[in-house]
Structures are given as C-alpha cells and as structure tokens.
N, C-alpha and C positions, 0 to 999 in steps of 0.2 A: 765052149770049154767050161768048163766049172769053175765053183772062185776059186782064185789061190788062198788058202792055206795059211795065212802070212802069222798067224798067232802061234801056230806050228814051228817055227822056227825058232832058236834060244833065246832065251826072253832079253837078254842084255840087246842081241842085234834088232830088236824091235824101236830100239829107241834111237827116233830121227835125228834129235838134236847134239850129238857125240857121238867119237867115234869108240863106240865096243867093240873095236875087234882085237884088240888085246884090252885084258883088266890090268886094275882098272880103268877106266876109260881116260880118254883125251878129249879136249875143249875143240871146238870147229871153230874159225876165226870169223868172227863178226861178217866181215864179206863174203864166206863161203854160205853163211846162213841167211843173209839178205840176198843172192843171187837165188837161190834153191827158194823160198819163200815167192821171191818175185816170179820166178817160172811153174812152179805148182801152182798161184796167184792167176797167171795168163791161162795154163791150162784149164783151170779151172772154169772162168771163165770163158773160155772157149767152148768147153763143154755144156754149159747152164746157163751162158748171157746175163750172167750177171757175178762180180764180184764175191768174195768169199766173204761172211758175215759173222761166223762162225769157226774155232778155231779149237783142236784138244790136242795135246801134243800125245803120241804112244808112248804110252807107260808113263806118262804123265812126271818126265823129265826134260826141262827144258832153259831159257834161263832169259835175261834181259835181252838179248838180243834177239833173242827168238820175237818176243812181245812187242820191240819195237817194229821187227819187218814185219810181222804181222799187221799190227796197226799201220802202217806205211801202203799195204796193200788191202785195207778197205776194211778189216777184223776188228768187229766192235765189243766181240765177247768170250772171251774165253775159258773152257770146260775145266774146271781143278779137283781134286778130292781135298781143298783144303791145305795141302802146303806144295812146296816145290821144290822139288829134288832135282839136281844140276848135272848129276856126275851119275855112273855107275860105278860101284866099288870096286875090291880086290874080287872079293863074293859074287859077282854081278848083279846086287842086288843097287836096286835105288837110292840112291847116296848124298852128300852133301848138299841136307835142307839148308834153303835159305832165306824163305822165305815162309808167312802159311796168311793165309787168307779168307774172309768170311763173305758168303754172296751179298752181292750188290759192292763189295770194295773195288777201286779202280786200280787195272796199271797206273806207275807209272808213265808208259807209254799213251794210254790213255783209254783200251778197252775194259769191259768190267769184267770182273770176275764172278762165276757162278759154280756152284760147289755140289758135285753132283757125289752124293755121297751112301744111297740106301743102293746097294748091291746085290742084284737077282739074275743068278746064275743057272737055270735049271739042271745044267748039264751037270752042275755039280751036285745037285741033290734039293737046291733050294725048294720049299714049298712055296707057294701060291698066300700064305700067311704071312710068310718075311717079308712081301710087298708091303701089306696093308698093313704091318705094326712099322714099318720105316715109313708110311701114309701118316699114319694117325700121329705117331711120334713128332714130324715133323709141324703137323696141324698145331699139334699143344703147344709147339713152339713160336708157331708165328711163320714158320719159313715153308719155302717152295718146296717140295720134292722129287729130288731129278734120281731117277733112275737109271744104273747101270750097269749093262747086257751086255756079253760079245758075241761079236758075230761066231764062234764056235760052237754057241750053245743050238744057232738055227742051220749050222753044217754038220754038225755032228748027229743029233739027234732034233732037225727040223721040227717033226709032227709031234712028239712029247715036248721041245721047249714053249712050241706056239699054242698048245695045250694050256698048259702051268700058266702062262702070258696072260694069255686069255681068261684065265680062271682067276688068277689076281685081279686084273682089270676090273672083272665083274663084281667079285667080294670087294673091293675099292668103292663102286660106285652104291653098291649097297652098304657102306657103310661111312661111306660119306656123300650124299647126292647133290650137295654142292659143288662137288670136284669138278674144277676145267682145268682144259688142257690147255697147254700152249707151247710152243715152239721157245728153244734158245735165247732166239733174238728178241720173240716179243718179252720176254720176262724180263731178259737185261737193260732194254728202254722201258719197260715198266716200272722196273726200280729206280734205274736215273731218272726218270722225270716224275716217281712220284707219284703215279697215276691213283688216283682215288679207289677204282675201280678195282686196285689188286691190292693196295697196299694200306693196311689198318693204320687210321691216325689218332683213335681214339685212344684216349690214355685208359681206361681201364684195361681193356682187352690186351693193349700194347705191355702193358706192366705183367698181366697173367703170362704173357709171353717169353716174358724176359724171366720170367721167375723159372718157367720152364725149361727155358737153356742152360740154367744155373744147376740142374744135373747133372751135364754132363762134365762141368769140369770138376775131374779127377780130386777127390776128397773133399770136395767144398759139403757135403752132407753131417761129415765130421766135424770141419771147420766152424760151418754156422751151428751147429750144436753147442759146443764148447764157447760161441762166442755171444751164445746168447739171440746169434738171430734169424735162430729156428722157428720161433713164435711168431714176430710181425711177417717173415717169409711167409707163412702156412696161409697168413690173413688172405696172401695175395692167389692163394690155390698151390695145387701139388705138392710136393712132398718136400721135406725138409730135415 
C-alpha cells in the first residue's frame, strides 16, 4: 500500500501529546502519556533492535511529561524549533509557550535539545538557495544546521522535491567543502561531551560567533547603535 497520508489530516489532530479533538485542546494525564511512550518505545524496538535515541514530537507540541517518558524509555535527544508549545488553542493553532530553548540545552528530564530550525519545503516553492543561506547563516554563527522537510514534499511531488534536495546538497558542498554530516544523536553527544572535533574552543573564532547570533535578536542592531556598542561589536566581525 502507499504511505498514509497522516500530514493530510487537520493539523490540530496531528499532534500526539493532547487531546484536539475539540478546541481548544485538553491535557492527556501523565500516565496516559508514559504508557503510549512505553508502547511506541517497545514497538519500536521491536522493529529496529534497538531503543529509540531520538525523539520529535508532531507539530512540535509537547510538554514535561512527554520529556520525562521519553528519557525513561532510552530518548537522549530531542528535535525543537526552538520553543515548546503545550496546548492547541481556540484557532487550532500551536499554543501555550512555555518553554524555548537553544541546542545543546538539556531537559530537565535529562535529554538534549537540538534546534532544527532552517526549513526546506520544495513542495512549497522553496529553492535549492534557501538551503545553503540557512548553511551559511548558521556557519557564521557557530551552530549546526538541521534541516527541515516533510515527508509531503516526497509524496506529493517525489521526483521535483528529491531534485531541489539534491541540488541544495550539491551547491552546499560547493560552497562549504568542509561540510559533514552527522546524524541527531551524534551531534547531541558531541555537544555534551564537548568533543573537540566538532566543537570550536578557541576564543576568537567563538566570540566571531557570538557576535553573529546577536543579529538575530530582534532590535538589538538599533539597541547597540544607540548604546554605543556598535563600534567594539564590528571589531569582532559582522554587522552591527
């Protein structure tokens, strides 16, 4: 049979951890979420022989107790865009942040978090460039770049998204040939332990780094203008 479809279906009932089927949603009770975790856990297992390492919730609503049955059932790393939304609203849109988080920060429960945030959709029009400036962007920062596709873009239109894929990958590696890949879980124990190998400990490089992520938050360009510290910013590279 073909796959299901399952992103096809209204976006609120896509998400695992609440119940949308009326808005806004309702909370699942700690033990309804650590049974369903444990049994998708075994399944899993059952299918792969080995434990689940890896963990993203759909639609990327989820909440503490999600985090701890996951980490209980073997989950050392878990997918975010960055904050965590608990609820579905009135709207059925994604609702009650409460949390937001930067990669390599840990659960509390104890897996880490990794923040997959540069979004390449073919299906929806993306070019093959959006890849590699959410590449490069991330390079000047210092951080990994996890990329994120769904599976509609290769049931819908298969042979044009695997196209566009393929054609970023390549302008990627041309224009960074030091690019490697690696897997979820290796990056999340790469961060926790600090491995040399992936993770810049020099302080210049590290500081170009940090000067770079200071673009992104929202006015600080105006901020350090006004405050005078536009100037020794620029020393350190980028814009100011």
């Amino acid at each position: 049979p073909d796959p299901a479809s399952t992103e096809d279906l209204p976006s609120p009932l896509q998400s695992r951890w609440v119940d949308a089927s009326c808005l806004p949603s309702h909370a699942l009770t700690p033990a309804a979420i650590q049974q369903a975790i444990a049994t998708e856990a075994a399944d899993y297992q059952a299918l792969f022989g080995s434990a689940p390492q890896v963990a993203v919730a759909t639609t990327f609503v989820w909440n503490d107790a999600v985090e701890a049955a996951w980490a209980q059932a073997g989950v050392e790393a878990i997918i975010t865009p960055g904050r965590r939304a608990t609820c579905r609203n009135g709207a059925g849109q994604p609702g009650c942040v409460d949390a937001t988080m930067l990669t390599g920060e840990r659960s509390l429960a104890g897996p880490s978090f990794l923040v997959r945030d540069v979004y390449f959709e073919p299906a929806l029009g993306h070019v093959p460039q959006r890849l590699v400036d959410g590449l490069q962007a991330r390079t000047r920062q210092g951080r990994a770049c996890l990329v994120e596709t769904h599976r509609f873009n290769f049931l819908q239109a298969p042979d044009a998204s695997l196209a566009a894929l393929e054609a970023g990958l390549r302008e990627a590696l041309a224009r960074c040939p030091d690019l490697r890949f690696a897997a979820p879980i290796e990056l999340a124990r790469a961060i926790r332990q600090r491995d040399p190998a992936w993770i810049e400990t020099r302080l210049k490089p590290r500081l170009a780094a940090w000067r770079a992520r200071l673009d992104e938050i929202p006015r600080f360009r105006r901020l350090s203008q006004l405050s005078g510290l536009a100037l020794p910013l620029a020393l350190l590279g980028g814009r100011a």
